[in-house]
Kinemage of the C-alpha trace (Angstrom):
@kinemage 1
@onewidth
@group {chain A} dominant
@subgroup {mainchain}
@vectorlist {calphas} color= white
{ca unk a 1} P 17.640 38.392 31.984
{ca unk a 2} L 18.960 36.291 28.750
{ca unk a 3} L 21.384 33.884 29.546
{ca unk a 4} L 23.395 33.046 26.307
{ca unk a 5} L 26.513 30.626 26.070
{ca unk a 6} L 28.741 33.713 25.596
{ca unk a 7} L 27.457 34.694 29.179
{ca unk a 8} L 28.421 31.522 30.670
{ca unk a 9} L 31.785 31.124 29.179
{ca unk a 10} L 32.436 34.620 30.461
{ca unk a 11} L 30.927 33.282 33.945
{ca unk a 12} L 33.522 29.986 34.013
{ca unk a 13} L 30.674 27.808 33.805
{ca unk a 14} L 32.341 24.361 33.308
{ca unk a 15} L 32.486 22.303 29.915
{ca unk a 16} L 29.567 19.699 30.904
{ca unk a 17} L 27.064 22.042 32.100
{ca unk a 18} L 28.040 24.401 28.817
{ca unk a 19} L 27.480 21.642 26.720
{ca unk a 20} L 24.209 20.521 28.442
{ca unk a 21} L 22.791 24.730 27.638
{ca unk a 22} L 24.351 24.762 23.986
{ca unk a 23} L 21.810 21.416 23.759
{ca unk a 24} L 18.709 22.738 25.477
{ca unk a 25} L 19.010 26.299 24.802
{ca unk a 26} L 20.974 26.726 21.409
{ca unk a 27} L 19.627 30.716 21.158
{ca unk a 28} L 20.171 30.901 24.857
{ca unk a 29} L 17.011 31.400 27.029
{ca unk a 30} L 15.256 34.223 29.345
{ca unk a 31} L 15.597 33.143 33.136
{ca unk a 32} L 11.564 32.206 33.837
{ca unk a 33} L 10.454 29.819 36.121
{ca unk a 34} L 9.638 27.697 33.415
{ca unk a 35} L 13.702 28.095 32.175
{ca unk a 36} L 14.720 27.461 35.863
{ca unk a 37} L 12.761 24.502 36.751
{ca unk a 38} L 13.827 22.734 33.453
{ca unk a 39} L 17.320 23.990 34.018
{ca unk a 40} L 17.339 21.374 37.403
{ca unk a 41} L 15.610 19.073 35.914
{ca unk a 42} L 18.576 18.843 33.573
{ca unk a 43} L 20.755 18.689 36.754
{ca unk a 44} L 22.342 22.797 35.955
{ca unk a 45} L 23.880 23.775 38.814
{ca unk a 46} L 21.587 27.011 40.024
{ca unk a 47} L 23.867 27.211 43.024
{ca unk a 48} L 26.423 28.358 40.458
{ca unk a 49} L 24.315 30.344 38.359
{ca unk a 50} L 22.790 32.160 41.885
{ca unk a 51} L 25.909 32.787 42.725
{ca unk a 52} L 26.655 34.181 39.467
{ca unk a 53} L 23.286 36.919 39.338
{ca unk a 54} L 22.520 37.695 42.824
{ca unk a 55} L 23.236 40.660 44.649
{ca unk a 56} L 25.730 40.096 47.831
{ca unk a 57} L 22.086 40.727 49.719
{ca unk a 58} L 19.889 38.591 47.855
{ca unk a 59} L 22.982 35.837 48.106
{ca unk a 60} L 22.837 36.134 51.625
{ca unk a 61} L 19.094 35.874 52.261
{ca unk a 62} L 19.659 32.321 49.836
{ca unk a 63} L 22.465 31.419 51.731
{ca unk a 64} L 20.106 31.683 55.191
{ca unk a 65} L 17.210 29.990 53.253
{ca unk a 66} L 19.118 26.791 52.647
{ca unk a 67} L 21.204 26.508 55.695
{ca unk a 68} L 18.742 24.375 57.230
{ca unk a 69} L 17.346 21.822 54.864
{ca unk a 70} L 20.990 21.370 53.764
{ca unk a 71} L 21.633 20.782 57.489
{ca unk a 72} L 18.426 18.417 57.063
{ca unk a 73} L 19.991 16.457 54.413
{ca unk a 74} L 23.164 15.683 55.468
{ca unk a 75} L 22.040 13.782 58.383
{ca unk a 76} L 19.327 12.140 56.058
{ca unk a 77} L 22.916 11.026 54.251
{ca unk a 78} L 24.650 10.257 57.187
């Protein structure tokens, strides 16, 4: 999949994280795990973007995966 800034506007993806693409990724950029792991090093939100690109299923299945660890790391916080 090519994720372009056109793409993202379309999406509502917000000015800040639109402006931090347009810097990285000025053609836009194929989703790799090379693309993703840089993409949260730059602090993208991939919640959003999973949100965005998953099937209800797949969203689900994400959903369960983090349940715990987020569980995890709000008492860490706490």
């Amino acid at each position: 999949m090519n994720i372009t800034t056109q793409w993202l506007t379309e999406q509502g993806a917000s000015c800040s994280q639109l402006e931090t693409f347009k810097r990285e990724w000025p053609q836009g950029c194929m989703v790799t795990l090379k693309s993703l792991r840089r993409a949260a090093t730059l602090h993208l939100d991939l919640k959003w973007f999973a949100s965005k690109v998953l099937s209800r299923k797949a969203w689900n299945v994400y959903a369960a995966a983090c349940a715990e660890p987020w569980k995890v790391y709000a008492a860490a916080c706490d």
